[in-house]
C-alpha positions in Angstrom: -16.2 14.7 -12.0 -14.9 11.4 -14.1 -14.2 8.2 -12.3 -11.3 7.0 -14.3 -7.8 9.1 -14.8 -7.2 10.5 -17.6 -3.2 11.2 -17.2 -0.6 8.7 -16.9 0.0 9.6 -13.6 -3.4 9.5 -12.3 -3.2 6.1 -13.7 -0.1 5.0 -11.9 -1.3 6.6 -9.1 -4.3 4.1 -8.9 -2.9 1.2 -10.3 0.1 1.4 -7.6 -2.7 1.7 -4.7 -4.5 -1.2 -6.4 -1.5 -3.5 -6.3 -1.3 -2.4 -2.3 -4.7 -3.3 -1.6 -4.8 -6.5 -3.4 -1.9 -7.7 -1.8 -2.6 -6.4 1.9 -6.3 -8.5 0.9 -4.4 -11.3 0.0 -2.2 -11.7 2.9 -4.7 -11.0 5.7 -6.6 -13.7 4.1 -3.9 -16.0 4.2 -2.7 -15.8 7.3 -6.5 -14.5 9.3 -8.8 -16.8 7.7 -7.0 -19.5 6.3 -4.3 -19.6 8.7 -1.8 -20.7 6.3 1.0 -18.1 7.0 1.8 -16.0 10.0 2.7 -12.5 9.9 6.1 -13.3 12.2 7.5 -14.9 9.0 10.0 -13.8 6.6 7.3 -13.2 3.7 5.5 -10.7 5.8 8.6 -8.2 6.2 9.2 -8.8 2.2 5.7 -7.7 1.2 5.8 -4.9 3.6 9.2 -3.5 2.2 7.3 -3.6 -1.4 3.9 -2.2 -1.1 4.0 0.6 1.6 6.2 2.3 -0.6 4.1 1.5 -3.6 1.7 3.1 -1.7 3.7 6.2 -0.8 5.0 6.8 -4.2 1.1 6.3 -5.2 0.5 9.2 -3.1 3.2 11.4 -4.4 1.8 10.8 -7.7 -2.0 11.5 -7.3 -1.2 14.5 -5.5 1.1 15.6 -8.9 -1.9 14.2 -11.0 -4.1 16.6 -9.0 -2.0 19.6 -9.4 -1.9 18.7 -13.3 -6.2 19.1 -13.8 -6.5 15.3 -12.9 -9.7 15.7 -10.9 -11.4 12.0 -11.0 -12.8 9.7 -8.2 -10.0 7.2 -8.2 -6.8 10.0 -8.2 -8.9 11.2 -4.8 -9.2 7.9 -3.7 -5.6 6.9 -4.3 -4.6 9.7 -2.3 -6.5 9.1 0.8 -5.2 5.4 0.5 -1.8 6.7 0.2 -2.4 9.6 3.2 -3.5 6.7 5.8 -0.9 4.6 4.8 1.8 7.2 5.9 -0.1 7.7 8.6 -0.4 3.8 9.8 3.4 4.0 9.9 3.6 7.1 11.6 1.1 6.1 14.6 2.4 2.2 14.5 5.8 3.3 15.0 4.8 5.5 18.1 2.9 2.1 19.6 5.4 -0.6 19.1 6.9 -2.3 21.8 9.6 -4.9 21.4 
């Protein structure tokens, strides 16, 4: 089993699921450690409305890079990224209260 993609998909798949992490790494960072932001701000519902769906589509597309002989560590990984993701925003949405 290879590590890197080897179709264009595969590589979408993990470069979309890299952009997610690096930016849910950066925020946390800013706003947990460094306590520069806070999640109640308007930034916060921007960057969610961008990389969850990233993360979604990242899904969709590993699991089509799978199906097309795309059997490497990352596609695998991208896909269980993308498969907790949907289901953070199933279980969060059962949990909220406003």
């Amino acid at each position: 089993m290879r590590i890197k993609p080897e179709t264009k998909l595969g590589r979408w798949s993990v470069g979309l699921n890299i952009f997610f992490l690096i930016v849910i790494i950066i925020s946390v960072t800013l706003v947990n450690v460094l306590g520069i932001l806070s999640y109640d701000d308007h930034w916060w519902d921007v960057s969610i409305a961008i990389i969850f769906p990233a993360s979604i589509i990242a899904f969709i597309l590993g699991i089509i890079a799978i199906r097309k002989k795309d059997h490497s560590v990352l596609v695998y990984s991208s896909v269980v990224i993308g498969l907790l993701t949907i289901l953070f925003i199933l279980l969060h949405s059962l949990f909220i209260s406003d």
